[in-house]
Every structure is written in C-alpha cells, then in structure tokens.
KOLDRENMAR-716371 format. One record per atom (N, C-alpha, C, O): x, y, z. Coordinates in steps of 0.05 Angstrom, whole numbers, padded with zeros to 5 digits, always signed. Atoms other than C-alpha are relative to their C-alpha. Example, Ala and Ser with C-alpha at 12.3 -4.5 7.8 and 13.67 -1.06 7.14 Angstrom:
+00018-00024+00000
+00246-00090+00156
+00018+00024+00000
+00039+00024+00013
-00016-00024-00001
+00273-00021+00143
-00015+00022+00014
-00005+00044+00018
% end
This chain:
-00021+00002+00019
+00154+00087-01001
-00011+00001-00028
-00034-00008-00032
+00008-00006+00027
+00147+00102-01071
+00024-00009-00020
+00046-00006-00012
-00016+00013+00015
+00183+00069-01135
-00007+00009-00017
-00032+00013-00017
+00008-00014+00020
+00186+00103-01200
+00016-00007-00020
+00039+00002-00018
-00020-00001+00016
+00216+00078-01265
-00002+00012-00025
-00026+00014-00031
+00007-00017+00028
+00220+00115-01332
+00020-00016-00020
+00042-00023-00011
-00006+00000+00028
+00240+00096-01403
-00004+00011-00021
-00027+00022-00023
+00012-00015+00021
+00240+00125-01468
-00015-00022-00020
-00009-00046-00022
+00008+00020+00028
+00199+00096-01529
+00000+00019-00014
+00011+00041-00012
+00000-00010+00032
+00181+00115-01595
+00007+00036+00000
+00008+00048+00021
+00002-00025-00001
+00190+00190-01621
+00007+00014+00027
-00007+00033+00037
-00007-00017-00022
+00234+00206-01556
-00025+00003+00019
-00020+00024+00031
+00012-00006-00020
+00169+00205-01507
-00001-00012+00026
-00015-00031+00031
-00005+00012-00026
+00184+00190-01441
-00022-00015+00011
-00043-00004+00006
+00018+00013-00013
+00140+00137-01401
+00007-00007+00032
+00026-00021+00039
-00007+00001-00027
+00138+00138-01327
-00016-00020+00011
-00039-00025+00002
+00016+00018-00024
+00115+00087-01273
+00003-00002+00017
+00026-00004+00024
-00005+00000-00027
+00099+00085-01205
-00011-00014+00013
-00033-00022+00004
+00004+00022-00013
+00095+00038-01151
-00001+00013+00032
+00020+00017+00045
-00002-00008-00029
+00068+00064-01078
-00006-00017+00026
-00030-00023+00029
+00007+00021-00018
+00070+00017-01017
+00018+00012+00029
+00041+00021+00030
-00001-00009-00034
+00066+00034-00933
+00023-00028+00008
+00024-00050-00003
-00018+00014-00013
+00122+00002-00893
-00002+00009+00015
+00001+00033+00017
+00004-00007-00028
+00106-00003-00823
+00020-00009+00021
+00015-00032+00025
-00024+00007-00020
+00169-00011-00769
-00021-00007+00029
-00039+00008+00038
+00012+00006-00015
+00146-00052-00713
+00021-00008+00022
+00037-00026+00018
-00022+00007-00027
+00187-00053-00635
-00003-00021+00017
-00020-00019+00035
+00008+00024-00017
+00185-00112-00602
-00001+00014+00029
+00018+00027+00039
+00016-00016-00022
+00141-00088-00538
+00020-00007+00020
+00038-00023+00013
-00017+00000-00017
+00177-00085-00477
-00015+00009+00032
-00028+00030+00033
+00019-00005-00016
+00144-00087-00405
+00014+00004+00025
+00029-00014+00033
-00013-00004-00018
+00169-00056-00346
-00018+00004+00038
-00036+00021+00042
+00027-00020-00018
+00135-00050-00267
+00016+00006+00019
+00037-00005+00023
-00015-00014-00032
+00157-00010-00203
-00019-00001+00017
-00042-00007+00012
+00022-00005-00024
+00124-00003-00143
+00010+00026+00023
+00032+00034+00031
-00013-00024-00018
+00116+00055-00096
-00027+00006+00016
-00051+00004+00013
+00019-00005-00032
+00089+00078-00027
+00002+00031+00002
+00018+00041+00018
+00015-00017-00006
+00058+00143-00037
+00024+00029-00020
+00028+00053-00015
-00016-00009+00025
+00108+00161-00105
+00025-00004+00014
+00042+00009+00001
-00019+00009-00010
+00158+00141-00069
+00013-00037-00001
+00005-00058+00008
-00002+00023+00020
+00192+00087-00102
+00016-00028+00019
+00040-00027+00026
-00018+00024-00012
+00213+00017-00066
+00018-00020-00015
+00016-00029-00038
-00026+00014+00013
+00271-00020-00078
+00011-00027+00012
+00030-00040+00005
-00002+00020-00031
+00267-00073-00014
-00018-00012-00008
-00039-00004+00000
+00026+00011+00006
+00222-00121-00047
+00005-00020+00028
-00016-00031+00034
+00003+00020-00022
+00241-00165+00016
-00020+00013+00028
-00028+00002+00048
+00006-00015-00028
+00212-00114+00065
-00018+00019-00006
-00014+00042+00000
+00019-00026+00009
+00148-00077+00036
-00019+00000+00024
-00034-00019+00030
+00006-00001-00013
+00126-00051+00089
-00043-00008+00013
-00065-00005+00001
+00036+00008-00002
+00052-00073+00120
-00026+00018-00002
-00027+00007-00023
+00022-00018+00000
-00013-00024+00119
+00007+00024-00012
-00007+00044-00006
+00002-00022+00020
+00017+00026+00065
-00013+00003-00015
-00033-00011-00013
+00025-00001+00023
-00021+00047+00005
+00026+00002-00032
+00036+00019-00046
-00013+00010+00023
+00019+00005-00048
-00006+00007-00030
-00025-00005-00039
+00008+00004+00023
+00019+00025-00119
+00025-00010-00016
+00049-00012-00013
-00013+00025+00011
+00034-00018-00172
+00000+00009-00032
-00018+00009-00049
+00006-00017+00026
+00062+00016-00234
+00011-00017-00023
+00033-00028-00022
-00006+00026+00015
+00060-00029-00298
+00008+00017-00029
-00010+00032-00038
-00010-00020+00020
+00095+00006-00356
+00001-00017-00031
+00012-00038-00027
+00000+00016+00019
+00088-00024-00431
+00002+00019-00023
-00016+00034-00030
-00005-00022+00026
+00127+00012-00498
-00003-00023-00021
+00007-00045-00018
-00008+00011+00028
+00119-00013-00569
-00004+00017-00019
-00013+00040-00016
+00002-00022+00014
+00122+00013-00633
-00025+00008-00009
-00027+00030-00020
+00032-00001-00004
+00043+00006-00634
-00009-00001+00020
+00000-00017+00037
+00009+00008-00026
-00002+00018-00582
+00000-00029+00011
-00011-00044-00005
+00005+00024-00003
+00004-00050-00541
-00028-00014-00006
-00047+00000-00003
+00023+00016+00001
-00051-00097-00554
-00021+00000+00027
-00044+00009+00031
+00016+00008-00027
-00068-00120-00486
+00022+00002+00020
+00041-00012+00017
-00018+00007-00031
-00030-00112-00420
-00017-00006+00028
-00039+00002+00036
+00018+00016-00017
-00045-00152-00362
+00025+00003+00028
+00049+00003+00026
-00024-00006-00014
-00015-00139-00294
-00020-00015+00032
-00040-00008+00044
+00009+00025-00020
-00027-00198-00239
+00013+00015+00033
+00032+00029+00040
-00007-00015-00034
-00022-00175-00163
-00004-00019+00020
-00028-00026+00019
-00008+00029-00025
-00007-00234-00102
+00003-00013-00014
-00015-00028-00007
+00000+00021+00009
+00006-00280-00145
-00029-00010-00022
-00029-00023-00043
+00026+00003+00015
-00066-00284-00173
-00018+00019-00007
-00028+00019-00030
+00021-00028+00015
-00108-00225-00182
+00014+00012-00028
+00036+00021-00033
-00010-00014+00027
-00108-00203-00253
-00020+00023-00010
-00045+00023-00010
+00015-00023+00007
-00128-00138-00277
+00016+00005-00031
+00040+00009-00037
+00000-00002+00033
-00134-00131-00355
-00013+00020-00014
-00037+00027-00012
+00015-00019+00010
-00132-00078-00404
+00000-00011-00034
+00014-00029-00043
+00008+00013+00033
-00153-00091-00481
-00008+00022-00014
-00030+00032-00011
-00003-00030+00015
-00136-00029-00529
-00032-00006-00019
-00052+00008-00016
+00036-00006+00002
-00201-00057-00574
-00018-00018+00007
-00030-00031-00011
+00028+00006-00009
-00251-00087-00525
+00013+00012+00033
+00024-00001+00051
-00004-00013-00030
-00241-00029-00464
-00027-00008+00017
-00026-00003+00041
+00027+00000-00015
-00314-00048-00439
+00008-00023+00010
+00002-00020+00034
-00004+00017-00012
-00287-00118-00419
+00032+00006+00018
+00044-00013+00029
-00021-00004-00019
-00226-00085-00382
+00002+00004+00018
-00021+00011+00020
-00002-00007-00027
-00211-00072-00310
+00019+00001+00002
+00029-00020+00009
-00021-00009+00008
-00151-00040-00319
+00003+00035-00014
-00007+00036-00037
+00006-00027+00005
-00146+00042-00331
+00035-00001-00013
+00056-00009-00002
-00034-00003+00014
-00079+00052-00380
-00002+00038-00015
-00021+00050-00026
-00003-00023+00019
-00058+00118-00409
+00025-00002-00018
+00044-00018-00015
-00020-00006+00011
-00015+00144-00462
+00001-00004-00025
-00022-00002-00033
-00003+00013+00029
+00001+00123-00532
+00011-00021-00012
+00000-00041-00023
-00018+00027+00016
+00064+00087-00557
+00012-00010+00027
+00026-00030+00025
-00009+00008-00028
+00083+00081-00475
-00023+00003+00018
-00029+00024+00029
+00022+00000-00010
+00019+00053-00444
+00016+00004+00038
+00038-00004+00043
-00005+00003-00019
+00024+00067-00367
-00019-00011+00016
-00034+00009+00018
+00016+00011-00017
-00023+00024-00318
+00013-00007+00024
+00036-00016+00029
-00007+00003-00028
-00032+00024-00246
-00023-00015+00020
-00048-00016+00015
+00018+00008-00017
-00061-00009-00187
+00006+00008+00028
+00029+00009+00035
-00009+00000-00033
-00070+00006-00107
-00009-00014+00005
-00024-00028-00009
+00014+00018-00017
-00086-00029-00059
+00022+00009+00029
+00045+00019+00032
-00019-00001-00029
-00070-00031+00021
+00010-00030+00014
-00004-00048+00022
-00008+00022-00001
-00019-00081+00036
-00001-00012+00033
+00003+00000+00055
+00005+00005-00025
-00032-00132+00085
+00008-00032+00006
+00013-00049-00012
-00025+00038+00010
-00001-00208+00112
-00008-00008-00021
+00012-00006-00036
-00001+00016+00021
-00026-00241+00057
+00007-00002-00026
-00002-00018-00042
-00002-00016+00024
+00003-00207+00004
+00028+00008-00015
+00036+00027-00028
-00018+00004+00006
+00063-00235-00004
-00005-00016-00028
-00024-00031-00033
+00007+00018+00021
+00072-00262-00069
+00019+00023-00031
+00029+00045-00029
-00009-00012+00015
+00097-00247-00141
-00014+00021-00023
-00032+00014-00039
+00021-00024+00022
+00071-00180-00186
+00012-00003-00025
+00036+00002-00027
-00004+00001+00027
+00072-00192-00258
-00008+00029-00018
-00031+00036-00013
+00009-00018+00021
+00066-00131-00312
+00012-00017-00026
+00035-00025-00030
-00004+00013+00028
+00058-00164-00382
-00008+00010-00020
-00030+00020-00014
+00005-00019+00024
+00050-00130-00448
+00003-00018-00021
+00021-00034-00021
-00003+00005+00023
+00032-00149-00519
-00009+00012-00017
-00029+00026-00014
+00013-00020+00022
+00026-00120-00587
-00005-00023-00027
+00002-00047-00029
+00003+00022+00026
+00007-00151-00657
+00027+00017-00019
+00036+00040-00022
-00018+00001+00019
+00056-00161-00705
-00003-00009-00032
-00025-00013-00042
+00008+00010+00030
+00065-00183-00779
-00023-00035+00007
-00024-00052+00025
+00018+00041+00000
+00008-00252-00802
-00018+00009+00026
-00034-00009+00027
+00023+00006-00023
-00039-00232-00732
+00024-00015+00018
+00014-00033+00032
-00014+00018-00023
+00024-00262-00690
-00004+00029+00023
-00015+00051+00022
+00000-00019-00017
+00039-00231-00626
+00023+00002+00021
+00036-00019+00026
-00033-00005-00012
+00100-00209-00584
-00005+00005+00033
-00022+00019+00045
+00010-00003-00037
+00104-00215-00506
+00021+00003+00014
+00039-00012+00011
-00015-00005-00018
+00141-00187-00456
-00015+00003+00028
-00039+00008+00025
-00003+00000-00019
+00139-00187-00379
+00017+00010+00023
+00039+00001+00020
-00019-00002-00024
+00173-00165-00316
-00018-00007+00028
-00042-00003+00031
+00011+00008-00029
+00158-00190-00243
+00020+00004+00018
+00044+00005+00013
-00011-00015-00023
+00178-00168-00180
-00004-00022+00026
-00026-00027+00017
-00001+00019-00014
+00177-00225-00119
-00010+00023+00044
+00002+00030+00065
+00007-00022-00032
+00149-00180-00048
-00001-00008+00027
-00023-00018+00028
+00014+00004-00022
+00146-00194+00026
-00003+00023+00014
+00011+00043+00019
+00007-00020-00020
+00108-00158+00067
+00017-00004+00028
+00025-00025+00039
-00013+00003-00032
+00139-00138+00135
-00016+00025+00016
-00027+00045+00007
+00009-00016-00026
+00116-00108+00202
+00022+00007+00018
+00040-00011+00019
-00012-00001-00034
+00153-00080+00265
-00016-00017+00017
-00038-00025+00012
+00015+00020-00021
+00135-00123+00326
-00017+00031+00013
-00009+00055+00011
+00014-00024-00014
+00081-00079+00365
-00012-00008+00024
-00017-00032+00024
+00009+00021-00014
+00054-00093+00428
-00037+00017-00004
-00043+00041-00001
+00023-00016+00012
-00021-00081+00405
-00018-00002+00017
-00040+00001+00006
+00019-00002-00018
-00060-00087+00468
+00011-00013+00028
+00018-00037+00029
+00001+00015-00028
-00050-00100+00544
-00021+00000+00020
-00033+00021+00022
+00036-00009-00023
-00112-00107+00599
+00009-00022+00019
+00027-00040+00017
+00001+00020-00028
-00120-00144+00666
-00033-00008+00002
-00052+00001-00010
+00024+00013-00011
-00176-00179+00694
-00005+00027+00024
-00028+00036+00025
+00007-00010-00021
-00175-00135+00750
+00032+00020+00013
+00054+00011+00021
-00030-00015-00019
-00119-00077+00781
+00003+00003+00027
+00024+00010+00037
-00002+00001-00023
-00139-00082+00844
-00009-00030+00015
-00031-00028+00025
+00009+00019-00024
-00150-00151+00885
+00011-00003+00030
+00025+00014+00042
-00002+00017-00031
-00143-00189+00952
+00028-00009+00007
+00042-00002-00011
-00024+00020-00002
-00080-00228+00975
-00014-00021-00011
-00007-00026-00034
+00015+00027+00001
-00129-00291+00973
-00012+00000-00032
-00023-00021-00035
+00009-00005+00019
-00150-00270+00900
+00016-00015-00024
+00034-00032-00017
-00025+00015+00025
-00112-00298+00830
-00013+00038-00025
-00030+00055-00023
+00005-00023+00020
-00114-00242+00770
+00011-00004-00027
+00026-00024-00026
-00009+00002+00022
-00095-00240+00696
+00012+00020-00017
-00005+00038-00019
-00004-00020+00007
-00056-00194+00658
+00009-00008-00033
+00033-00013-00036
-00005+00002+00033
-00057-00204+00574
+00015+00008-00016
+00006+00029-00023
-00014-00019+00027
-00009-00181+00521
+00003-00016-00022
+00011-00039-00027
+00004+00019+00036
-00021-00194+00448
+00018+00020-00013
+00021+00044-00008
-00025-00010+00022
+00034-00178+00397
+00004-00012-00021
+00010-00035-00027
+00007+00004+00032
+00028-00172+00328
+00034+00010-00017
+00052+00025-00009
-00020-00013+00021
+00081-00160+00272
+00009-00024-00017
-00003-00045-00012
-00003+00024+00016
+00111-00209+00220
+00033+00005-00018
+00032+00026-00030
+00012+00033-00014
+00148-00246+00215
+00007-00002+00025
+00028+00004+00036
-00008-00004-00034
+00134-00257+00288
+00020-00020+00015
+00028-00042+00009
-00026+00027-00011
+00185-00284+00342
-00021-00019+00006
-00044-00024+00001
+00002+00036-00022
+00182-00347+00385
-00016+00012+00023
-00019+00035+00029
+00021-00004-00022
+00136-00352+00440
+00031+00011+00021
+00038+00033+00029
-00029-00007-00009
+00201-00348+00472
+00019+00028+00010
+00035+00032+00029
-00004-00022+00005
+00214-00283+00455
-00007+00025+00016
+00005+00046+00021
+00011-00016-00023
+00163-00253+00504
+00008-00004+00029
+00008-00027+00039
-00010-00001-00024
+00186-00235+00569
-00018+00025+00023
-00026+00047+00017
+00005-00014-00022
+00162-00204+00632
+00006+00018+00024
+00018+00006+00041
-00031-00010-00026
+00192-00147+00688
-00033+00008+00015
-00055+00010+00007
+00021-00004-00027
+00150-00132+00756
+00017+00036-00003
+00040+00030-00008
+00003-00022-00012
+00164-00046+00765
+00034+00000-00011
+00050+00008+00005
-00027-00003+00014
+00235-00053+00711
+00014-00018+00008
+00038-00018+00004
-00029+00017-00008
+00265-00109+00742
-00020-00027-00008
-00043-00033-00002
+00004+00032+00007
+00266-00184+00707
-00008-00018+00025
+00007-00021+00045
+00002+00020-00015
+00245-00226+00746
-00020-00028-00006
-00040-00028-00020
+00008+00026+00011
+00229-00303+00745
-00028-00007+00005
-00033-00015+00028
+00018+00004-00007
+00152-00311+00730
-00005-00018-00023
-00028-00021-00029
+00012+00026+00011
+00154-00367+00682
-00017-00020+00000
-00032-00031-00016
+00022+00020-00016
+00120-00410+00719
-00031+00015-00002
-00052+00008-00012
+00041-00011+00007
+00055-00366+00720
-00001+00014-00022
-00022+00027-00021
+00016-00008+00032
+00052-00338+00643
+00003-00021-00015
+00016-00042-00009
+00001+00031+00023
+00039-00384+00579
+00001+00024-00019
-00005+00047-00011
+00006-00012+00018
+00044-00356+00510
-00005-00024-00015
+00001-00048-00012
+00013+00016+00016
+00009-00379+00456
+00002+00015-00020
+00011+00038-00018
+00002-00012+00033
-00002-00365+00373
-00027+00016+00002
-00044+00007+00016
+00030+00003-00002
-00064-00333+00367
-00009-00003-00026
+00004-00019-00039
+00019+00009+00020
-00113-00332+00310
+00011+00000-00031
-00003-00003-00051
-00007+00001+00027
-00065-00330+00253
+00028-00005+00006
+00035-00017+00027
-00032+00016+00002
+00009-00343+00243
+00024+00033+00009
+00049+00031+00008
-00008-00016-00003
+00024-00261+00262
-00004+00007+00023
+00004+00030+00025
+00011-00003-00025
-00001-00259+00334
+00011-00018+00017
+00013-00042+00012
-00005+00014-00029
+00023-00280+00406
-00017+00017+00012
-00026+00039+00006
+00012-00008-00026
-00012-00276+00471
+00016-00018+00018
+00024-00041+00019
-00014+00000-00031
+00019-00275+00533
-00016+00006+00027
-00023+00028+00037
+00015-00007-00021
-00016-00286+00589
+00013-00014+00032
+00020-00036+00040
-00021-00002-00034
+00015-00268+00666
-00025-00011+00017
-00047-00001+00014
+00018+00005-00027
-00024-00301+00724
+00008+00001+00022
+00026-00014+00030
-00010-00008-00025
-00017-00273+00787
-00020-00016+00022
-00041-00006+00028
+00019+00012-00014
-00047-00327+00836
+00013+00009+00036
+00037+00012+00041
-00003-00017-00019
-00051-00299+00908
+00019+00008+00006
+00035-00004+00019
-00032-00020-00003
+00003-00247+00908
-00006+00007+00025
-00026+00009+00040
+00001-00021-00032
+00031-00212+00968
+00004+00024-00012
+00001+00026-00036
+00007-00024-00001
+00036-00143+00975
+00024+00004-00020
+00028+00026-00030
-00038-00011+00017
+00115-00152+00934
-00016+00008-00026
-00006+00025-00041
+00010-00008+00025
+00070-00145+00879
-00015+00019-00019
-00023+00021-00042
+00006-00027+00004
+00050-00082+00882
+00017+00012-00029
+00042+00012-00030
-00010-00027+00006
+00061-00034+00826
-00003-00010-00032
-00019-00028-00037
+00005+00004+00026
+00070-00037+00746
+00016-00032-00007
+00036-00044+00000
-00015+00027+00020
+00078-00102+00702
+00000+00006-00032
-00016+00019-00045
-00001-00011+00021
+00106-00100+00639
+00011-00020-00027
+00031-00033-00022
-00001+00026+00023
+00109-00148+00571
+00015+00010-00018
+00012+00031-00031
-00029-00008+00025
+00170-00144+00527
+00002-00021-00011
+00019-00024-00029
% end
C-alpha cells in the first residue's frame, strides 16, 4: 500500500510525500484428514477393514505455507513435518498454500484408535494458530476358519484322535459360537470338543476328540 500527500507552498510549487508499507492477509489454517484403501475413500470409520493398505491423508490450507503439521496414527505414532527444519521431519508434505501429507501403513488388530491431522502457521508477534481434525477407527475382520488338521485320518476302533479348528476374525464370537456336524448333519458332540481363546483376544480353537469311535464315524467332520 502506498500513501501520498501533496500541498502547495511558496511561489505555487507543489510538494509531494510518500508513505510505502506491505500488508500481509493472514487465514486462519484449517486442517482436514481422510482415509482411503487403495484411493478409495472410507467412510465406515467403525469397520476399516483388517490387512488393507491404509492411507492416511492429512490436508492443511493457510494463507502461508503452514508452519508445522503433525499427523498422529493409533493413537500414538506421530509423524512430523517442519516447513524450516525438513532434516528433523518424518513426514513428506507437498504443495504450497494447501500442504498435503500422507501416511501407509497395513492395518492390523491393534490399530484401533484415534488419527489426528493437525496444522499450524505463524501469525502476527511469533503467535501461532492451530487447527485439527480426528477421525476415531475400528478395525474389523470376517470370521475365517484359518486352519483345520487331525492327529490322524485313519485309526482303530480302540484308538482316540483329534481334530483342531482355529478361527480368527474380530471382533470374535463366543466360544459358544463354534459348532460341529459329522458328514452335514448336527449332531451332539459336546461332550468330546472344548474351545478355548487362543493367543490373543482374536482367536478360538476348537478341538473335537474322537475317543474310540465306531465305524458311525466314518466320513467328513466339519467346524462351523
């Protein structure tokens, strides 16, 4: 901006003056994030699905490049970018006056939790202006049945045998849940399987014991 005033003095000669000073408009930053499975944008933060290849898009406009944007993943991982000290960043941003940063990763149970994208820019005096958005996620699975085996497919009458099924997905049912059929038909073998949790809070095992069968027991068994 420029300011200019004039007067006359003596002998009619005009005298001019000028006054030039920068005025800088500054946007209070504004921070936006999405997420998406393979540009494909999710909208089900209750139900992100399990072993996709999650990206995590953290969006930040002001009327100056942002300062610093910082964009937190489970709840705790933070990955930081810093317009001037990039050598201490871990964080890749493009763009100008609309920084865009991203992260992948492959989602897996533990990885429920809340994603933060946060953005700031400087303002008038060295203050600083902050915005955020967060997103709240659970991962989910289909139930699967992820392995079945026996001890043995062929024994004795006089013999006992074992037949395993582990089933994964989250959040998983009730032990309860698992059931058993002899060749498509239900039938009551409560008494000889147990299920149990296994090594984490996403796993059952089911295990059928066949202690000396007769010959009725011929043919396929099957874990539902």
């Amino acid at each position: 901006y420029k300011i200019t005033a004039k007067n006359r003095a003596k002998q009619n000669k005009e005298v001019t003056a000028e006054e030039t000073f920068k005025v800088t408009i500054y946007k209070d930053v504004e921070a936006n994030i999405s997420l998406k499975n393979g540009g494909e944008l999710i909208t089900d933060y209750d139900k992100v699905p399990y072993g996709i290849s999650l990206t995590m898009e953290c969006k930040v406009e002001g009327g100056e490049m942002p300062y610093e944007v910082e964009l937190t993943t489970n709840s705790t991982e933070k990955h930081l970018y810093k317009r001037n000290d990039q050598a201490s960043s871990n964080l890749t941003c493009t763009g100008e006056h609309v920084l865009t940063c991203s992260v992948t990763m492959t989602t897996g149970y533990h990885d429920d939790g809340i994603y933060i994208c946060k953005g700031y820019n400087e303002v008038r005096n060295n203050n600083q202006k902050e915005s955020y958005k967060s997103v709240d996620i659970t991962i989910y699975r289909n139930l699967i049945i992820s392995s079945i085996s026996t001890e043995s497919s062929s024994i004795l009458t006089n013999e006992s045998t074992t037949i395993t099924c582990v089933v994964v997905g989250k959040p998983i049912i009730e032990a309860e849940g698992i059931t058993w059929e002899h060749e498509n038909r239900a039938i009551d073998l409560k008494r000889n399987f147990t299920t149990v949790k296994g090594s984490d809070d996403y796993t059952l095992i089911s295990t059928l014991t066949l202690n000396s069968p007769s010959v009725d027991y011929n043919g396929n068994f099957t874990c539902i």
